[in-house]
C-alpha positions as CSV (number, residue, x, y, z in Angstrom):
1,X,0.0,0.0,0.0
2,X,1.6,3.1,-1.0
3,X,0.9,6.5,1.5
4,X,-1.3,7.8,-1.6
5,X,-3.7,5.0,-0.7
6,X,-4.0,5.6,3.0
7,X,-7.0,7.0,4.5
8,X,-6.8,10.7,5.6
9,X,-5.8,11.4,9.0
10,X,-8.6,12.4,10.3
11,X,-8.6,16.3,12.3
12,X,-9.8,16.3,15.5
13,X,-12.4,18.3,16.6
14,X,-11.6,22.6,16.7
15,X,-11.3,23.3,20.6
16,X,-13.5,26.0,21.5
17,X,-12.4,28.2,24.6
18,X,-14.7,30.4,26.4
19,X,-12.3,33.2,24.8
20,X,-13.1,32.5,21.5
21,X,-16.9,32.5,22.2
22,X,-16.5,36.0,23.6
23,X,-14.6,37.1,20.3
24,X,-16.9,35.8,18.5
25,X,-19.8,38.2,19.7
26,X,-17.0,40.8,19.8
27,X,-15.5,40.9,16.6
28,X,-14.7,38.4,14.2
29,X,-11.9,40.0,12.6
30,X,-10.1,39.2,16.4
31,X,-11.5,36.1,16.5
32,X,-9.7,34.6,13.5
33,X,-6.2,36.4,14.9
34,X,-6.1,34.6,17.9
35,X,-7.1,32.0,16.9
36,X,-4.4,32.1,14.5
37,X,-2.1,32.2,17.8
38,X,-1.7,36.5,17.3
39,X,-2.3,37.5,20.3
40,X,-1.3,40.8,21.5
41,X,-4.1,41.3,25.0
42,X,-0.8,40.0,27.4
43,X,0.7,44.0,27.2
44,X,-2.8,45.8,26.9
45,X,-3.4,48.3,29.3
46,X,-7.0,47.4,29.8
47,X,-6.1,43.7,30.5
48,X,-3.5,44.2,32.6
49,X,-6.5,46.8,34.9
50,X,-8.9,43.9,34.2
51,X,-6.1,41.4,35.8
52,X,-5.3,43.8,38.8
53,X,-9.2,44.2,39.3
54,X,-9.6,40.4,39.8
55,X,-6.7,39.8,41.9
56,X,-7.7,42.9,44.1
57,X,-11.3,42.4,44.8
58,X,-11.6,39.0,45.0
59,X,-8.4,37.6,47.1
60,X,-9.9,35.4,49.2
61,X,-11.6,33.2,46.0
62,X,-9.8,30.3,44.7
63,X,-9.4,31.8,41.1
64,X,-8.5,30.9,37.2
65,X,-9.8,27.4,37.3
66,X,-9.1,26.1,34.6
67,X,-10.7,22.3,33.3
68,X,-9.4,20.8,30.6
69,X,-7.5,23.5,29.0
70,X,-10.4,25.0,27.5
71,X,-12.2,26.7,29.5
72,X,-11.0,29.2,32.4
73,X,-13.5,30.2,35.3
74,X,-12.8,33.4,37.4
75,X,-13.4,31.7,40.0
76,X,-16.0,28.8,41.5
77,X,-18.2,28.7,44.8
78,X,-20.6,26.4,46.0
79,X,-23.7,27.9,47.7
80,X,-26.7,25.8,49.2
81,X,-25.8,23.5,47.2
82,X,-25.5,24.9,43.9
83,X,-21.9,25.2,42.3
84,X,-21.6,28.9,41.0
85,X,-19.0,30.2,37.8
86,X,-18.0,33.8,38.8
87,X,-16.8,35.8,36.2
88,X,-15.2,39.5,37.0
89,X,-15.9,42.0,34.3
90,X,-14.6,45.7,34.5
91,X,-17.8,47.4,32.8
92,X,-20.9,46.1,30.9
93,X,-20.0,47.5,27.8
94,X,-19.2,43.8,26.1
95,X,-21.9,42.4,28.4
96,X,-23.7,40.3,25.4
97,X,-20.1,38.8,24.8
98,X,-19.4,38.3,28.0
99,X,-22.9,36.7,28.5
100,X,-22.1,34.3,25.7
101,X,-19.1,33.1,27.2
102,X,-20.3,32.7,30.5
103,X,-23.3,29.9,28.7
104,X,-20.3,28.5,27.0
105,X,-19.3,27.9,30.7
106,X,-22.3,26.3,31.6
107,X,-22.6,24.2,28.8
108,X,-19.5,23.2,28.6
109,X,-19.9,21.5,32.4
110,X,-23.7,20.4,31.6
111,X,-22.4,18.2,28.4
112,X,-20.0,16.8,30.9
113,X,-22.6,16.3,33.7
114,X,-22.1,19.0,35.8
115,X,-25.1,21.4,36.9
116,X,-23.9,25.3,37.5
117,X,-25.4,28.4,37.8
118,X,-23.1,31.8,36.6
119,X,-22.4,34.8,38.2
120,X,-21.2,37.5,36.5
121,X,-19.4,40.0,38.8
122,X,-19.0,43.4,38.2
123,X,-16.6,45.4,41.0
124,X,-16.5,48.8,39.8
125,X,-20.2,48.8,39.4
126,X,-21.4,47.3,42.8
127,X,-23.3,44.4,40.6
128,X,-23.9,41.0,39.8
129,X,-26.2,39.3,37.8
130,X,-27.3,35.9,37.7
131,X,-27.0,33.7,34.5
132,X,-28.6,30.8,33.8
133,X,-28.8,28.2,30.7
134,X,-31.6,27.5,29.2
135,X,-32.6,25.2,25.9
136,X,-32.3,28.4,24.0
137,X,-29.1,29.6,25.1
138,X,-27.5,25.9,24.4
139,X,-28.8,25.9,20.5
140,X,-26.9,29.5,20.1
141,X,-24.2,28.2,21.5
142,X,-24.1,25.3,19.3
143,X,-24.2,27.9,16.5
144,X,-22.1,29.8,17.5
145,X,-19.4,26.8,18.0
146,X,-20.2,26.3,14.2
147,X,-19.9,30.0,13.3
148,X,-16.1,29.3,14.8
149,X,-15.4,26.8,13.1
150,X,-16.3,28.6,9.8
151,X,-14.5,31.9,10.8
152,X,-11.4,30.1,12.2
153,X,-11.0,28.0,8.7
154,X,-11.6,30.7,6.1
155,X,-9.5,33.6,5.5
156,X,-9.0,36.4,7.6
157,X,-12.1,38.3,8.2
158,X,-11.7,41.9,6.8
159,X,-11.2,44.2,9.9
160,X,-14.1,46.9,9.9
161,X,-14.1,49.6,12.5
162,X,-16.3,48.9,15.5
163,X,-17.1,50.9,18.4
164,X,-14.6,48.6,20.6
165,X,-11.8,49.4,18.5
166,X,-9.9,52.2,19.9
167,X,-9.4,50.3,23.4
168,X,-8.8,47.0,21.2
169,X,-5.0,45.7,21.7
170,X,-5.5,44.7,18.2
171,X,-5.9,48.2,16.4
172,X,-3.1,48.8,15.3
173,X,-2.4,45.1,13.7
174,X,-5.8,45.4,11.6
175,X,-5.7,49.6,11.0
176,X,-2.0,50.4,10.6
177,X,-1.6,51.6,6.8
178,X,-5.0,53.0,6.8
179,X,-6.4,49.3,6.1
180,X,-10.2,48.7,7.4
181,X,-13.7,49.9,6.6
């Protein structure tokens, strides 16, 4: 049998991290860069608050638990019985994103047999709000693992200017030159 006449290997599945689900709802054109191993959000300013934030308000919490490289949880707590995902956000100005990853979250466990409830946390705001999956929520997440898929194998989106984009670490990668919409 000659290697022309083998079976292909077969690809395993794409993983999906509760990163890319947030870039997906964020912007697409950042989406495919990281995924593409670009990343440029370690030296951001606004990561590097967002990291000081988390480490500041929330010392006594167990935090960045992380379950089978894929996803990463804030941190976890387990009240009357009912495990809780904490996520810490800065603001509410991604808050659709950051809802998306946080069902990711949910689903993620819940296909693995593992019941949760979120919390998303918001410290500079005085907030939290509840989040939980329904049937709905896990068929757009399905999409929106699909919608991945399809973004991370095609070519690189065309970046178009977004109301995010002047405190995106990525601005100058997809605008320098004068390239963009």
């Amino acid at each position: 049998m000659q290697t022309n006449d083998l079976p292909p290997t077969p690809t395993p599945a794409m993983k999906i991290t509760g990163v890319k689900i947030n870039y997906l709802h964020i912007c697409h054109t950042k989406l495919w860069l990281f995924s593409h191993n670009i990343t440029l959000e370690h030296e951001h300013d606004n990561v590097s608050i967002g990291k000081m934030l988390h480490e500041d308000r929330y010392s006594k919490n167990k935090k960045d638990i992380t379950i089978d490289n894929t996803i990463s949880i804030d941190f976890v707590k387990r009240r009357n019985g009912v495990l809780e995902l904490h996520e810490i956000k800065k603001t509410k100005t991604m808050e659709d994103a950051h809802l998306h990853q946080m069902y990711y979250y949910l689903y993620y466990l819940k296909q693995r047999g593992v019941d949760a409830q979120g919390i998303m946390n918001y410290p500079l705001l005085n907030q939290t709000k509840e989040v939980l999956l329904t049937q709905d929520d896990e068929i757009n997440i399905e999409n929106d693992m699909h919608r991945i898929e399809e973004i991370v194998t095609g070519r690189m989106p065309h970046p178009k200017r977004i109301k995010i984009c002047p405190k995106c670490a990525y601005l100058e990668f997809c605008f320098c030159g004068g390239g963009g919409d």
